[in-house]
N, C-alpha and C positions, 0 to 999 in steps of 0.2 A: 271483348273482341267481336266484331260485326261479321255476318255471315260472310261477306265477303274473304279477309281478311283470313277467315278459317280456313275455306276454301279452298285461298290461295296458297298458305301454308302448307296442304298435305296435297300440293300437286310436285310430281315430277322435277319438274323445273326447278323450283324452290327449294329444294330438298337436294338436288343434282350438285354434287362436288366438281372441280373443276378434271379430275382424273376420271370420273366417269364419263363425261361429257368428252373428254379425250377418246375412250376405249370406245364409244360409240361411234365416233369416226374411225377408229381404225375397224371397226365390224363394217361400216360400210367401204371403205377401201377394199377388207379380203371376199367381199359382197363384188365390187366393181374387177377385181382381180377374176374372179371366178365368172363371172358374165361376159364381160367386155373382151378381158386377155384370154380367156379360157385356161386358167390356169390353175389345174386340177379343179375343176367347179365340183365334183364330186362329193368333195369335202369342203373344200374353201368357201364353199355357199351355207353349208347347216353348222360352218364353224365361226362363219360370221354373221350370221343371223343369230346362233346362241349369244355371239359377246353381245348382241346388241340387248337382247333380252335380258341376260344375266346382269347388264350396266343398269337398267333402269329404273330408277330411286323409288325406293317403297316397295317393287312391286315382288321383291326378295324371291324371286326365280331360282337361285342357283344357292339360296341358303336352305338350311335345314326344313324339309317340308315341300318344299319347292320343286315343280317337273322338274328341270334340270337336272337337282341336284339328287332326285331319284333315278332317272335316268344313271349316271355318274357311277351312283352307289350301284345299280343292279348289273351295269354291263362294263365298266373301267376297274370299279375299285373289286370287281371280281374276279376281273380279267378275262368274261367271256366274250366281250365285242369283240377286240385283235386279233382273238383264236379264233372265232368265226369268221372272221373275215380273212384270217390267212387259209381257211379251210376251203374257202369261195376261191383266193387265190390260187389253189393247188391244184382244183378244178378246173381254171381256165390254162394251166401253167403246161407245155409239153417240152420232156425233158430229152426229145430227140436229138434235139442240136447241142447238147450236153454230153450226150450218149453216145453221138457221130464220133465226138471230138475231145476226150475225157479230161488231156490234160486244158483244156479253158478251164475245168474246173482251179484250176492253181490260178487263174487268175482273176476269179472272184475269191478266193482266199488273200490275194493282194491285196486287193482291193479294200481288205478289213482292217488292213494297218492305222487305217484315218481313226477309227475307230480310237484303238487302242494310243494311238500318238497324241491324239485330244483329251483321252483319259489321263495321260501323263503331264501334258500341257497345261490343264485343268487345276489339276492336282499342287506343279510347281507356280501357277500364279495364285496362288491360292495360299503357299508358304511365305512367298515375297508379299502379302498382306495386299494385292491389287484386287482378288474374287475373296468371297467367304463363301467357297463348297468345298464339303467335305469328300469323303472316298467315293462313297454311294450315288451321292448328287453331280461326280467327274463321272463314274462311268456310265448314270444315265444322260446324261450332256453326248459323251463321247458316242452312245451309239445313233448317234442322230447322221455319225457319217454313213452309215452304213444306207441310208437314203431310202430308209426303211418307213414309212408310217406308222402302222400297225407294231412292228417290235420296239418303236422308239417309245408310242404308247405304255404297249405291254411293262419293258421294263420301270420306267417312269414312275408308273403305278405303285410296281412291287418297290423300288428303291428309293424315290424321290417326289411324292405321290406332291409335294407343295412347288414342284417346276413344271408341272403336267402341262398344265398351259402352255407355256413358253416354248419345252422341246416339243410339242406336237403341233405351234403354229411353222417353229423355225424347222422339224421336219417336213411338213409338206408342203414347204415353201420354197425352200431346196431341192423339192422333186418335182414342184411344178416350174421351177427355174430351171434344170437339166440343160434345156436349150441355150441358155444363156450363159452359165455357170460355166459347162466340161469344153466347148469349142474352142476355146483360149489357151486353156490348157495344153488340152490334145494337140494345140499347133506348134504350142512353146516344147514340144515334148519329144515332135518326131518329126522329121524332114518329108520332104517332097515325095522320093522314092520310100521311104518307108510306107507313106498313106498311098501310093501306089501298087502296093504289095497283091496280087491276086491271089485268094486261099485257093487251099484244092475241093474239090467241091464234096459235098458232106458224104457219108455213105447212109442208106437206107439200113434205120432202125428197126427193128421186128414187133410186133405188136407183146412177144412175150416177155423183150428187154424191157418193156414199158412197162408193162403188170409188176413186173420183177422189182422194179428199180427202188420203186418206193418204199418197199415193206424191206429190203435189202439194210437202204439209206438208213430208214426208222431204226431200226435193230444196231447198227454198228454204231452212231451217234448217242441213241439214247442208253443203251447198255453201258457206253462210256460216263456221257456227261447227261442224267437222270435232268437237270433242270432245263435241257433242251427241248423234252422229249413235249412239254406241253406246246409250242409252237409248232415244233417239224412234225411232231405226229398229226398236228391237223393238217397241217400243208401236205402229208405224203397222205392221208387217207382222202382229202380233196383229191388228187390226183388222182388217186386208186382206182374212186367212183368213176372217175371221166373214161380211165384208159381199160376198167375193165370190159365194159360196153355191156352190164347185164342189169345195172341202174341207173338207165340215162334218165328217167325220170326224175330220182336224187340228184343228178349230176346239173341236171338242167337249174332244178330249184337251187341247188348251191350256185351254181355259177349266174343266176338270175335275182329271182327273188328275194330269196334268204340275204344275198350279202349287199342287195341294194336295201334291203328294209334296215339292216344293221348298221351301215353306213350313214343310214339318216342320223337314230339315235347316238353314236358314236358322234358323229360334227357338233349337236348340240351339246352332245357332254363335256364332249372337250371344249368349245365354247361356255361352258360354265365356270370354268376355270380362266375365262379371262377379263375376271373383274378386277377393276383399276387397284383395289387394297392389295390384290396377288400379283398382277401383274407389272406397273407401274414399281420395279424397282433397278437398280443399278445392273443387277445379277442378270437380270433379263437381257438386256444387254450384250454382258458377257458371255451367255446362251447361246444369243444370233450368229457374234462372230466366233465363238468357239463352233458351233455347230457349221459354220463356212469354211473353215479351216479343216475341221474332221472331213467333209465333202471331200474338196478341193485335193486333200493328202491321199485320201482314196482312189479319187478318178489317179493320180499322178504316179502311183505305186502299182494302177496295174495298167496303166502304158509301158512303165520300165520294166515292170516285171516281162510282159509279150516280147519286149528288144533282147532282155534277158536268156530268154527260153529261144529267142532268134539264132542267139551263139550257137547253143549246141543242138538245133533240129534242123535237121534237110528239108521238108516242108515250111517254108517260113510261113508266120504269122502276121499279119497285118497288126502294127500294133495299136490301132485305132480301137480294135475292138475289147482290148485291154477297159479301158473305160466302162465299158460297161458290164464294168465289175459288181460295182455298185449296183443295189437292188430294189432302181427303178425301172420296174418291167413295165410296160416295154419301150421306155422313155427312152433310157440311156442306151440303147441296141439302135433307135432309131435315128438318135444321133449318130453314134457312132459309122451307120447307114451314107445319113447325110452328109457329115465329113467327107465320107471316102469318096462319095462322087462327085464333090466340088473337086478334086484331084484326076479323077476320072469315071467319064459319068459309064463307063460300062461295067466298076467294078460293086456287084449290090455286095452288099456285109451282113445284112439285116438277120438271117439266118444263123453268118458264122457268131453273131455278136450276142444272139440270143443263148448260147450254149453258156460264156461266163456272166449273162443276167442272171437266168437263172441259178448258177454256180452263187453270186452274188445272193440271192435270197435265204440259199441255204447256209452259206458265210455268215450273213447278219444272225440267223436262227441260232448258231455255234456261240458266236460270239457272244448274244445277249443270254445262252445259257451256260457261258463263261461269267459272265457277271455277278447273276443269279447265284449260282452255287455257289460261289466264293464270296460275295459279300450281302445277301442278302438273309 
């Protein structure tokens, strides 16, 4: 064999199977997604910069040895990236409008049904011989509805550590679609006067309900259901930090630095996991639209549930903000925002919608330590 000839052999190119050279296009898709549409760039940019690394013949990025797949091992397959990062979110997260208005919490608990109805969905195409996932691998699918990133991860990891790929592109691809996804819905769901609905306006929270709240939340969840406690106790001692006001320096760097440096590592890892031999299967697939489906069940179970709670309360609820049950903060509040002023532009929501986002965060935290304890 002539130098040439060798050369040519142990390049890229030569070497590149037709599914890797596929999964390199779709790293630059969630690459032009993240730029161009601005569609969660946050992650969609170091998750498709990983695939593209992770596809690249020879250069075994995301196998054994490989940054990547060190990355993977120190902060996914440990479970400290999600928890940190739910810790940054807990930081930035204020549970006033939660606190104003309690019962929205019922309707981020709605909102979790997608969850669980996808777990079951899962489960029976799975008997009928159309998917091959098991229990484990339905309920980490299923919590993709909860439009959660970080716990879709989380779980993944602990349950179904070989679909990580898939439910964490089809999670944050459903939160950065929010805009596109819930509007349709929301309109198939509630009439004219209902999106006309004006709330009452919130009441002023105290600085000591807010101290109070978390360390409350933490105690009655985790004393029940122990596998929750590693998600909600980051997210309520995030808050803590923010609302006590005597480590805003902590607070700062949680809500700053710490969860943007985390967030890098995190994109690429999960980006490791989207090479063509894992990814490129049927199942994947079945992933996407299971995971559109768990969305889709969610936003529509807590519009009904707000029409629901309409019947029997004298303050009526706008049931737009029902939707944003789901816990994409602060996506889905914003939608739900925008909705209501295309109906009328002087009714804003943005506040009343943020009380069941939030509610929705701490729903998926439940949920995903619903899974956990029982089947993992």
């Amino acid at each position: 064999m002539d130098q040439f000839s060798l050369l040519w052999t142990n390049t890229g190119l030569y070497q590149m199977s037709w599914g890797q050279g596929l999964m390199l296009l779709v790293g630059i898709l969630l690459i032009y997604l993240a730029i161009v549409k601005k569609f969660e760039p946050l992650l969609l940019l170091p998750i498709g910069f990983g695939a593209l690394l992770s596809n690249i013949p020879g250069a075994n990025l995301a196998l054994d040895g490989g940054i990547l797949h060190l990355f993977y091992m120190v902060g996914i397959e440990s479970g400290a990236f999600p928890l940190i990062i739910f810790m940054g979110v807990g930081a930035m997260t204020d549970f006033g409008p939660l606190l104003a208005n309690p019962k929205t919490l019922l309707l981020g608990a709605a909102a979790q049904f997608g969850i669980f109805a996808t777990l079951l969905g899962a489960v029976g195409l799975s008997v009928i011989g159309i998917f091959d996932f098991n229990l484990k691998q339905a309920a980490a699918i299923g919590i993709i509805g909860g439009a959660d990133g970080p716990t879709s991860i989380y779980v993944a990891s602990i349950l179904a550590p070989e679909l990580l790929g898939a439910i964490a592109v089809a999670s944050y691809s459903y939160m950065a679609l929010v805009p596109l996804i819930q509007p349709p819905i929301m309109r198939a769901f509630t009439n004219e006067n209902e999106r006309k609905i004006k709330m009452v306006q919130l009441r002023e929270v105290s600085k000591a309900e807010k101290i109070v709240f978390p360390i409350i939340l933490l105690l009655l969840v985790a004393l029940l259901l122990p596998a929750a406690a590693p998600l909600l106790g980051m997210f309520a001692f995030g808050n803590l930090m923010k609302e006590s006001g005597v480590v805003d320096r902590l607070s700062d760097t949680t809500q700053n630095a710490m969860i943007n440096i985390v967030t890098i590592f995190l994109g690429l890892a999960v980006g490791s996991k989207l090479m063509a031999d894992k990814f490129l299967q049927l199942d994947t697939l079945g992933i996407l639209l299971l995971g559109l489906v768990a969305f889709s069940i969610g936003t529509m179970c807590g519009l009904l549930m707000a029409k629901l709670m309409n019947v029997f309360s004298k303050n009526k609820i706008n049931p737009l903000i029902g939707s944003a049950g789901v816990s994409a903060v602060p996506m889905a509040a914003r939608v739900s925002n925008k909705v209501g002023l295309e109906s009328d532009s002087n009714n804003f929501l943005l506040m009343h919608a943020m009380g069941p986002n939030v509610a929705g965060v701490i729903g998926s935290a439940i949920a995903a330590g619903i899974m956990i304890q029982f089947l993992a």
